[in-house]
C-alpha positions in Angstrom: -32.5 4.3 14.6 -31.0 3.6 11.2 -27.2 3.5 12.3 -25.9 4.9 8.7 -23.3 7.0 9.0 -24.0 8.3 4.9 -27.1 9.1 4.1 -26.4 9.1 0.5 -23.3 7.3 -1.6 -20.3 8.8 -2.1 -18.5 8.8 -5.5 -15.3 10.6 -6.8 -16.7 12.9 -9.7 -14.3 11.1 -12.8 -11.9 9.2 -13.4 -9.2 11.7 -13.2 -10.0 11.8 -9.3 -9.5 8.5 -9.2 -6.7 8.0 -10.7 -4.8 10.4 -8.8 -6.0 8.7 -5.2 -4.6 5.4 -6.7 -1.4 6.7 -8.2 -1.5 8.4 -4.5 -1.7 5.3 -2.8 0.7 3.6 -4.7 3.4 6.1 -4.5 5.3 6.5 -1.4 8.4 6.9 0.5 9.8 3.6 -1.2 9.7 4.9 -4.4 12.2 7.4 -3.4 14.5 6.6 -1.3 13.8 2.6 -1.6 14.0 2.1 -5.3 17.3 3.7 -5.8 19.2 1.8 -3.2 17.8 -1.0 -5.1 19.0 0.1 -8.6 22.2 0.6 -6.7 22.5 -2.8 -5.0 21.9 -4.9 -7.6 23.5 -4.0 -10.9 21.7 -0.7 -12.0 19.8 -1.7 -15.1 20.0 -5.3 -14.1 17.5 -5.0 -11.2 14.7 -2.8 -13.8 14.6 -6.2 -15.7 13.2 -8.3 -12.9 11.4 -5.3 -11.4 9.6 -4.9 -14.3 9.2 -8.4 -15.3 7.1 -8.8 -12.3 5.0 -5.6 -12.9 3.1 -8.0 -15.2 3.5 -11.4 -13.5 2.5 -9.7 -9.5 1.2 -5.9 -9.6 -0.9 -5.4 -12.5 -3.0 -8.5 -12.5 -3.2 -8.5 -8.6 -4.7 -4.4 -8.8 -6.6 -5.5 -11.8 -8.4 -8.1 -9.2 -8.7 -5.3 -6.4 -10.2 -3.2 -9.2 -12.9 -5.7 -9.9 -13.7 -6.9 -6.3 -14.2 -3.3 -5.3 -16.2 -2.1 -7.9 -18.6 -4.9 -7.2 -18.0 -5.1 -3.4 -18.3 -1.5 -3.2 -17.3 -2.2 0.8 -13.8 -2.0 2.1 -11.8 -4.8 2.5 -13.6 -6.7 5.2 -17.1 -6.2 3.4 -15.4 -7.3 0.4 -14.4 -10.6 1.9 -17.6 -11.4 3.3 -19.4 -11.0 0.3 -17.4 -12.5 -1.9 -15.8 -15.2 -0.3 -18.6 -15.9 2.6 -18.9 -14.7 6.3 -16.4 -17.4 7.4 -13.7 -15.3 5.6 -14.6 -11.5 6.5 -11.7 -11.8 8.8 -9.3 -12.0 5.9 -10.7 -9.2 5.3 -9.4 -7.7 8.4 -6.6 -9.1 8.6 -5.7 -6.8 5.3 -7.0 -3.7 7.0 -4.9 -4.6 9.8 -1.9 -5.0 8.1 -2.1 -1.8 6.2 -3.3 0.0 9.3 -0.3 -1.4 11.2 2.3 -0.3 8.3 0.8 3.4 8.9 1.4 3.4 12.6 5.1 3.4 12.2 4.7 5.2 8.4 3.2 8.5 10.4 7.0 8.7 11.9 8.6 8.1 8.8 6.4 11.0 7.5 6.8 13.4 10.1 10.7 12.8 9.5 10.5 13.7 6.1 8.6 16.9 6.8 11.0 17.9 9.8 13.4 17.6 7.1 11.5 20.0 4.4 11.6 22.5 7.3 15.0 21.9 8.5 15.8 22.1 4.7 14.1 25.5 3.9 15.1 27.1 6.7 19.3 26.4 5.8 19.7 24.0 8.3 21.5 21.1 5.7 24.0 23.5 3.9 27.3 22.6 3.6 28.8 23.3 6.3 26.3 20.7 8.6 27.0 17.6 9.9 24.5 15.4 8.6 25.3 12.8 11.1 24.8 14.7 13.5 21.8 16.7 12.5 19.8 13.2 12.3 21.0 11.8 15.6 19.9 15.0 17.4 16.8 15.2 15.9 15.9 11.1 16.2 17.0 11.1 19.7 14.8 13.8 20.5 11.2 12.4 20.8 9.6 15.5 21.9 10.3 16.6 18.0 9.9 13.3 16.7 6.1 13.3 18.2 5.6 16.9 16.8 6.2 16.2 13.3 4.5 12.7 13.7 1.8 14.7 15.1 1.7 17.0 12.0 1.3 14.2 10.1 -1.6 12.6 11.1 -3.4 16.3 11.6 -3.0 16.7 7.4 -4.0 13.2 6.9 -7.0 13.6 9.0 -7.9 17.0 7.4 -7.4 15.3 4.4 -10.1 13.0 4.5 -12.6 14.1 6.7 -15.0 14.7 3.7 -15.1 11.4 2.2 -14.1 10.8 -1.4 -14.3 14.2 -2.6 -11.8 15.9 -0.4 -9.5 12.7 -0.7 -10.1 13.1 -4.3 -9.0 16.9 -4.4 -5.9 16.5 -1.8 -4.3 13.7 -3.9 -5.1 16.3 -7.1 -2.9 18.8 -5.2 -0.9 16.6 -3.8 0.3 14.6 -6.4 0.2 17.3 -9.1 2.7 19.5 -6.9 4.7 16.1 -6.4 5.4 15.6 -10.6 6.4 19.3 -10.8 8.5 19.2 -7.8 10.5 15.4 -9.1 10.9 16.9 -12.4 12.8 19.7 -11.5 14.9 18.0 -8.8 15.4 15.5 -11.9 16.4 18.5 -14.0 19.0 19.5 -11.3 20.7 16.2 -10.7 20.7 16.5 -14.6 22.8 19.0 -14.4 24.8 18.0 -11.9 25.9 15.0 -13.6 26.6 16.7 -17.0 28.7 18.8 -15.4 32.1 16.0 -16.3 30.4 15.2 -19.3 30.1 11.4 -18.9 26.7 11.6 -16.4 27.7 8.6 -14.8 24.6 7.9 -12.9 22.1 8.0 -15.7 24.3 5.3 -17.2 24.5 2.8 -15.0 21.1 3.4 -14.1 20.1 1.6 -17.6 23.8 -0.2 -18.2 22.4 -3.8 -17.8 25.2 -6.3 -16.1 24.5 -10.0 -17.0 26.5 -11.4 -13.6 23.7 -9.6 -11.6 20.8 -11.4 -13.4 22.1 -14.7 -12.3 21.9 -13.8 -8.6 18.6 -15.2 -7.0 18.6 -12.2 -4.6 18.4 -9.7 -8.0 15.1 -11.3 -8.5 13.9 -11.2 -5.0 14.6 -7.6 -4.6 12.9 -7.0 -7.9 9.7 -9.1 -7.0 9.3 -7.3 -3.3 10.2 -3.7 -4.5 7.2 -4.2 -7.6 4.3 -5.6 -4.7 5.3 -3.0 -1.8 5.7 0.2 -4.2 2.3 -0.8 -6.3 0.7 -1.4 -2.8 -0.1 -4.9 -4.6 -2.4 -6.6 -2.4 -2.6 -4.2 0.5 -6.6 -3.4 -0.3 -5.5 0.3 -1.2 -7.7 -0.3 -4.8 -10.2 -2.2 -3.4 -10.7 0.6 -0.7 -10.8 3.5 -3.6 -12.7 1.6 -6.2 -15.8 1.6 -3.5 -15.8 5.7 -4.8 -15.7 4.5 -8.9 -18.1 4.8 -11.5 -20.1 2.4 -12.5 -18.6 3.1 -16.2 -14.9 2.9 -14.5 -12.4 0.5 -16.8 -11.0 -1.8 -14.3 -8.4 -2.7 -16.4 -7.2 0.7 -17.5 -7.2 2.2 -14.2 -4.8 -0.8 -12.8 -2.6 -0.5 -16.0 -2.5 3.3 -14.9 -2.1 2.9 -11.2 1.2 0.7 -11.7 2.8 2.2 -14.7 3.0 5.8 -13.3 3.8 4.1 -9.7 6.6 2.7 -11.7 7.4 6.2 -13.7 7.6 8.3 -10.8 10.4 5.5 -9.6 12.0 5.9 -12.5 12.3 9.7 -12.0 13.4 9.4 -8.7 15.6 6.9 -9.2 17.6 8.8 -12.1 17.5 12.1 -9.6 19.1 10.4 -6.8 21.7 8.1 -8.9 22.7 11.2 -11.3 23.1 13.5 -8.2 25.1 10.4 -6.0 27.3 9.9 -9.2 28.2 13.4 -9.7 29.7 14.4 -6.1 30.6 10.8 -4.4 33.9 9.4 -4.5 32.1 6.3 -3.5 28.7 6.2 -5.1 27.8 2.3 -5.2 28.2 2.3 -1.8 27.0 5.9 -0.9 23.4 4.9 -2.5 23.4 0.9 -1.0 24.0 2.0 2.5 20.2 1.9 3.3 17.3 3.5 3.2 18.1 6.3 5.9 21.3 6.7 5.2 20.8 7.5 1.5 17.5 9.4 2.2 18.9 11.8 5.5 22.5 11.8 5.5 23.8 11.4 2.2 21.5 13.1 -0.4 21.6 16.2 2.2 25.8 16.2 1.5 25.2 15.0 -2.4 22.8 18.6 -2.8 25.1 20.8 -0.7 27.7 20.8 -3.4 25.3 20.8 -6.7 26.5 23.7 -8.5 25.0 27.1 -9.0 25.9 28.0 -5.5 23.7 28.6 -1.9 20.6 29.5 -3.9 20.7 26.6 -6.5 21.5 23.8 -3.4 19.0 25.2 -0.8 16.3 24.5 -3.9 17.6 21.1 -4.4 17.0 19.4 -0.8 14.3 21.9 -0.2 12.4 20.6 -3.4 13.6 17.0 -3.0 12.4 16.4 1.1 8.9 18.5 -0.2 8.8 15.6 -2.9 9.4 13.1 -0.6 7.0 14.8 2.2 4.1 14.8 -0.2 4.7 11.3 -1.6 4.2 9.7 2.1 1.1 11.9 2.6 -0.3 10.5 -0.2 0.4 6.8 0.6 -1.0 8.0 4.4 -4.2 9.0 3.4 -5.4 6.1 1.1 -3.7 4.1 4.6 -6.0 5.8 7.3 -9.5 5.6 4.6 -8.7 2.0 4.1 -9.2 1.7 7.7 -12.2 4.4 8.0 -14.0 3.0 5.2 -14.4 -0.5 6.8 -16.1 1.6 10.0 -18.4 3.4 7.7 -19.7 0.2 6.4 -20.6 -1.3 9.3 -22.6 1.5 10.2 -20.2 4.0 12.3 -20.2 7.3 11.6 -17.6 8.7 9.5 -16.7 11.7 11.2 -16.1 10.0 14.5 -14.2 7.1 12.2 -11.7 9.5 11.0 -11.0 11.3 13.9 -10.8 7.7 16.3 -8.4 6.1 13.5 -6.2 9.0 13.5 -5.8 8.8 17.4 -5.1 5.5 17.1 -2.1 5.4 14.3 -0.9 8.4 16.5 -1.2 6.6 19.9 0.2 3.5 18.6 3.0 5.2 16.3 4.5 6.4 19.4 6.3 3.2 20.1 8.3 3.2 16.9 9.0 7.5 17.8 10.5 7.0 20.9 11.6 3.4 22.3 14.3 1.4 21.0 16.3 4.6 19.4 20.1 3.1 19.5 23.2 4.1 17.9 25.2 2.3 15.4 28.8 1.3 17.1 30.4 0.9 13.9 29.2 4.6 12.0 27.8 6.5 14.7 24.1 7.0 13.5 21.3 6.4 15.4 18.6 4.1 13.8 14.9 3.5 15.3 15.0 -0.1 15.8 11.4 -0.8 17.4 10.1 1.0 14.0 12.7 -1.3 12.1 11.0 -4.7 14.1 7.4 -3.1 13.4 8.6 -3.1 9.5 9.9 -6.5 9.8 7.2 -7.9 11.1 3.9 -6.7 9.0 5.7 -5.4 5.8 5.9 -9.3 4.9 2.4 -9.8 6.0 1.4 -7.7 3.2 2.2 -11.0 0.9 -0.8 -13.2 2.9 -3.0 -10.2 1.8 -2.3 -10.8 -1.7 -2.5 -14.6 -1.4 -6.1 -14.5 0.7 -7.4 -12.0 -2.9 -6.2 -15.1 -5.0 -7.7 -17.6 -2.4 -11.2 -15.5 -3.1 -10.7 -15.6 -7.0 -9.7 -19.2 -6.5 -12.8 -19.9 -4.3 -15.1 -18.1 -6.6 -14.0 -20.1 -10.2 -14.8 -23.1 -7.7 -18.1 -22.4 -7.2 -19.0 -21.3 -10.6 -18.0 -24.3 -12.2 -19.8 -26.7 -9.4 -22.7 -24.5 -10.0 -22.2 -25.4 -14.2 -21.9 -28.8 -12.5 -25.3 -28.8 -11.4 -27.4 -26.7 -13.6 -26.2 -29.1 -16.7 -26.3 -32.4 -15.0 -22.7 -33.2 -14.6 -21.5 -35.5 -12.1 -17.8 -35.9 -13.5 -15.2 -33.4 -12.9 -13.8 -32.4 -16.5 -10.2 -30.5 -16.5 -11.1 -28.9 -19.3 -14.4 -27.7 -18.1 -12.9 -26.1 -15.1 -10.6 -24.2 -17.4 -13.9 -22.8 -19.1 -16.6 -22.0 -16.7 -14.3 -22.0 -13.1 -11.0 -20.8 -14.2 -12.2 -18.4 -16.2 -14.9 -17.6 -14.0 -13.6 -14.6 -11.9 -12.6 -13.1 -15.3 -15.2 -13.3 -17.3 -17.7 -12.3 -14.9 -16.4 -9.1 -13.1 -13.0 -7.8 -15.5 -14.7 -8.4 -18.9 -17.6 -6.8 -18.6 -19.4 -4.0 -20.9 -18.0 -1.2 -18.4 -13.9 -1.6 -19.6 -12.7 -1.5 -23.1 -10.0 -3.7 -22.1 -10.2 -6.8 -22.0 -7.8 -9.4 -20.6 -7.0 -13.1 -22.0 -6.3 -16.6 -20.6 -2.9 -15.3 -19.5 -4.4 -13.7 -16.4 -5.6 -16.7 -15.1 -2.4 -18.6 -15.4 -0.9 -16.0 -13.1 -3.6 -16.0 -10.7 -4.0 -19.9 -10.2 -0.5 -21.0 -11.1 1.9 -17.8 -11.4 0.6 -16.4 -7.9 1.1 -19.0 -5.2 5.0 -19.8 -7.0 6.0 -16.6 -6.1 4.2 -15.9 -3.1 5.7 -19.5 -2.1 9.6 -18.3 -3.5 9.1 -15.2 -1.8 8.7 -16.4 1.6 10.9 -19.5 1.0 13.8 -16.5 0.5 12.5 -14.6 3.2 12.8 -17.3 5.7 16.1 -18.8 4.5 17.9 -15.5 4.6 16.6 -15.2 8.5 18.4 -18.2 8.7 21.5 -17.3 7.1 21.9 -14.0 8.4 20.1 -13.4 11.7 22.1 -14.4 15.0 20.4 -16.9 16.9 16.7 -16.4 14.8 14.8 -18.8 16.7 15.3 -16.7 20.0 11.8 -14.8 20.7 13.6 -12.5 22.5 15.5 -11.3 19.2 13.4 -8.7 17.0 14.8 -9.6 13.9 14.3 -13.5 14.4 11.7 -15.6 13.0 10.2 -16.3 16.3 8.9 -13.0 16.7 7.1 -12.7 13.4 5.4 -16.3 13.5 4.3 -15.0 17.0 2.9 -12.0 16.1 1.7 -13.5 13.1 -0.1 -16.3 14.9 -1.7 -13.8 17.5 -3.2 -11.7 15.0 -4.7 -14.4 12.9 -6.3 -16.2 15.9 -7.8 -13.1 17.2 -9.4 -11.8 13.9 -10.7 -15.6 13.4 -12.3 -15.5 16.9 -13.6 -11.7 16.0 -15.4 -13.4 13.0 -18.5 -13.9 14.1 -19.1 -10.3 15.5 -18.5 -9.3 12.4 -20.8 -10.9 10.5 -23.2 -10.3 13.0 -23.3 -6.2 12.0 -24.7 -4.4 9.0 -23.1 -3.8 5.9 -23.9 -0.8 4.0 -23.2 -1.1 0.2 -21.8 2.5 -1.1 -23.7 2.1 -4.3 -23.8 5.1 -6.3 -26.8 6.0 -8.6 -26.7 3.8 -11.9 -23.8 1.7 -10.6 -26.3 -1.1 -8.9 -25.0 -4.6 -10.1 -26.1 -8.0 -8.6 -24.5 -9.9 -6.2 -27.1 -12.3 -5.4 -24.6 -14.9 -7.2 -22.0 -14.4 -4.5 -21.4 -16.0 -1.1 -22.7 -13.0 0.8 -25.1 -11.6 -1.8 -27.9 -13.3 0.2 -27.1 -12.2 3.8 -29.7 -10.2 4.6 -27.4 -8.0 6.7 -26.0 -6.9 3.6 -27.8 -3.5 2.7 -27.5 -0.7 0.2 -26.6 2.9 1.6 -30.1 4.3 2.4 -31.9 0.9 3.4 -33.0 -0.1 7.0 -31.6 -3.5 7.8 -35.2 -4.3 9.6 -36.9 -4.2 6.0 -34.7 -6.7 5.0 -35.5 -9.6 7.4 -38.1 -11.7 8.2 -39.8 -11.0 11.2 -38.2 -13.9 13.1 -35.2 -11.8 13.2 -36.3 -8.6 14.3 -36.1 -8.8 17.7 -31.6 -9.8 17.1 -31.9 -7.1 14.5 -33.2 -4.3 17.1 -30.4 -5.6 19.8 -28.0 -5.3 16.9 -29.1 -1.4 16.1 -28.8 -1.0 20.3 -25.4 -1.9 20.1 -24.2 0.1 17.3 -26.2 3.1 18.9 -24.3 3.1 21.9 -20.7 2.5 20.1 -21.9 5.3 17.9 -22.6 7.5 20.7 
């Protein structure tokens, strides 16, 4: 039995559909309720320099090379390892999956929050005359309706994808279509509210640059994480979607758009929430820099409650602003859940049964951060979810060895190329400047400039990738690390879930296991979702020659000598049964 689970590939139908499931999967939670308390931590207009600085220097040339792997992959993220960077590495590969699979366990909760809030919202219950405070400490406290809404969650995500790319093609459509109309109006709102003095406050100091903050290290740090987490930079997100592209796609283009209307959408957030803090807090600075909960479930509730135009015009406000939010993490949840689906359906599971046993599992294992660990703040009286808080401290930083293991396989792959030059010219000394021209530029020339994308990129990509890259990946976890130090009680403790201990542990763990899972990986399948006139060689990469490494539609037996036929027929007996 062929274990496919696609008898055919699977293809968005344009680049519009595209284009929406990357903007999608870029745009999240953190783009509103992170990026303001950002803005309002460190110096308004101060922190958009650094942030966008490193739009160019991390995001768009790191999406640019998830673009291009992808498209040439067209496997998820483990697939995409194997072939390109050899079967020794495919657990890099899952160590991405994992990490973005992990983020979504906890990310359900956070998403059935904000859609316990849309309800809560549209039925009256944050008016005026409610306690905030309380209204979040009730509800957090209460896992039976934590679970629900978490529940709820997964149930649209799953529905969302369970017909491949062209239903997650048409639900970000809807989804993120309904989310531009609904931030523009709340933006025209908070608009309001903030002429209503005549000075709109918050829209000033949103852009009002303040040269003491650009001299604080932590300005640039903050800048450099909230660009890679809200672009989904190196989380496999493009690589997972580009498998769907066509052939004719513009890798280039479609990164540019992916991070600049991640970036717009911040923008327009950011004003909304700043303008509408501005024009009712007495303390605004600190109303917007008191966390991401805070801002995003007690505060902004207060803040619209007393926009003016009355009942009518405030119950629109948080109603339209939590529906915002609610569709933005729906968005980011289903690219999270195919990432991980789409590395079953390669390796020959089917995808129905993928969908349905992924979503069980970020439900199952999102219970943790729903219901243990839910304490109350002795100082202000709020109750915060601090299992969920660990589970974020833990993998949202392993996001960065994601985006360093893409470099390593651009890095590996120059490498090659030029030892291949090496040999096929009869070179036996190593040249710098050779390297430059057929390794360094190897990645580049072969898989970004190519006759599909009208544009093209320049030296200056490389420089990131070989040089710019591994600095900041190196800064950021330098910073990381030393604040631990400076600021967590006793951080070599295991016992203590912010510490250090407890990352390196988890850390080490997961690493160890996915290595040792290596070889079972190789050993399966891998079907190539290769649309019709999108084939392209890969015989030149590291993988292009495994023999396990198949086309959607072929039979791995037809692809191996008949010395292996008798491993490949125990190979289809196991995937029959786990497919059964």
């Amino acid at each position: 039995m062929n274990p496919q689970s696609e008898s055919s590939s699977d293809e968005f139908s344009g680049r519009l559909g595209l284009i929406f499931a990357t903007i999608g999967a870029a745009i999240g939670t953190g783009n509103i309720w992170r990026f303001p308390r950002m803005v309002g931590a460190n110096g308004g207009g101060s922190f958009l320099i650094p942030w966008l600085i490193f739009l160019f220097l991390w995001s768009i040339p790191l999406i640019i090379a998830e673009f291009a792997l992808g498209k040439r992959s067209r496997v998820g993220t483990v697939g995409t390892f194997r072939i390109f960077a050899g079967k020794k590495f495919a657990w890099m590969g899952l160590w991405t999956a994992w990490i973005s699979t992990a983020i979504g366990f906890y990310y359900a909760v956070v998403t059935g929050w904000c859609i316990n809030y849309f309800q809560t919202a549209i039925r009256g219950g944050l008016g005026s005359e409610v306690d905030t405070t309380e209204v979040w400490n009730n509800f957090l406290q209460s896992p039976e309706q934590v679970i629900f809404f978490q529940a709820i969650a997964v149930l649209i995500t799953m529905a969302a994808i369970w017909g491949g790319a062209k239903a997650i093609e048409k639900a970000n459509v809807t989804l993120m279509v309904s989310l531009f109309i609904l931030l523009f109006t709340a933006l025209f709102l908070a608009f309001v509210m903030d002429l209503r003095d005549g000075s709109l406050d918050g829209f000033v100091y949103m852009f009002s640059i303040q040269p003491e903050y650009l001299l604080e290290p932590e300005t640039w740090i903050n800048g450099l994480s909230q660009s890679a987490w809200s672009c989904s930079a190196g989380m496999g997100m493009a690589i997972t979607y580009s498998v769907y592209m066509r052939k004719d796609e513009d890798t280039t283009l479609n990164a540019a758009t992916m991070c600049f209307a991640n970036n717009s959408i911040s923008i327009i957030a950011g004003l909304t929430v700043m303008m509408a803090v501005f024009s009712v807090a007495d303390d605004p600075l600190g109303a917007v820099s008191g966390g991401s909960s805070a801002i995003t479930f007690l505060v902004l509730p207060e803040v619209f409650a007393q926009a003016p135009g009355g009942p009518v015009v405030q119950l629109l406000m948080v109603t339209v602003f939590f529906l915002a939010l609610s569709f933005a993490a729906l968005t980011s949840m289903i690219s999270t859940v195919e990432l991980c689906v789409r590395n079953f359906v390669d390796h020959g599971y089917d995808r129905s049964k993928s969908v349905g046993l992924t979503t069980l599992a970020i439900f199952l294992f999102g219970l943790p951060s729903a219901m243990i660990w839910i304490k109350v703040d002795s100082s202000t009286g709020v109750a915060f979810p601090e299992f969920l808080e660990v589970q974020d401290h833990i993998w949202g930083y392993g996001l960065m060895f994601s985006g360093l293991f893409i470099a390593y396989t651009i890095w590996k792959y120059g490498w090659n190329r030029y030892q291949n030059w090496r040999v096929e010219n009869d070179i036996d000394e190593f040249d710098f400047r050779d390297y430059l021209d057929y390794g360094v530029s190897g990645f580049r020339d072969d898989f970004i400039n190519t006759g599909d994308n009208d544009w093209w990129i320049g030296r200056w990509w490389d420089y990131i990738m070989y040089l710019g890259f591994p600095i900041m990946f190196s800064v950021l976890m330098l910073s990381y690390f030393t604040d631990l130090l400076a600021n967590v009680d006793d951080p070599w403790n295991p016992a203590n879930p912010h510490g250090i201990s407890i990352i390196l542990l988890f850390w080490g763990i997961t690493a160890t296991l996915f290595i040792g899972f290596n070889k079972f990986l190789v050993s399966r399948p891998l079907y190539r979702n290769v649309p019709e006139g999108a084939q392209v060689p890969i015989d030149m990469l590291p993988g292009g020659s495994d023999s396990l490494v198949l086309e959607v539609g072929d039979n791995p037996n037809h692809n191996v000598d008949s010395k292996n036929q008798k491993n490949m027929k125990q190979i289809d007996s196991i995937i029959d049964a786990e497919v059964a």
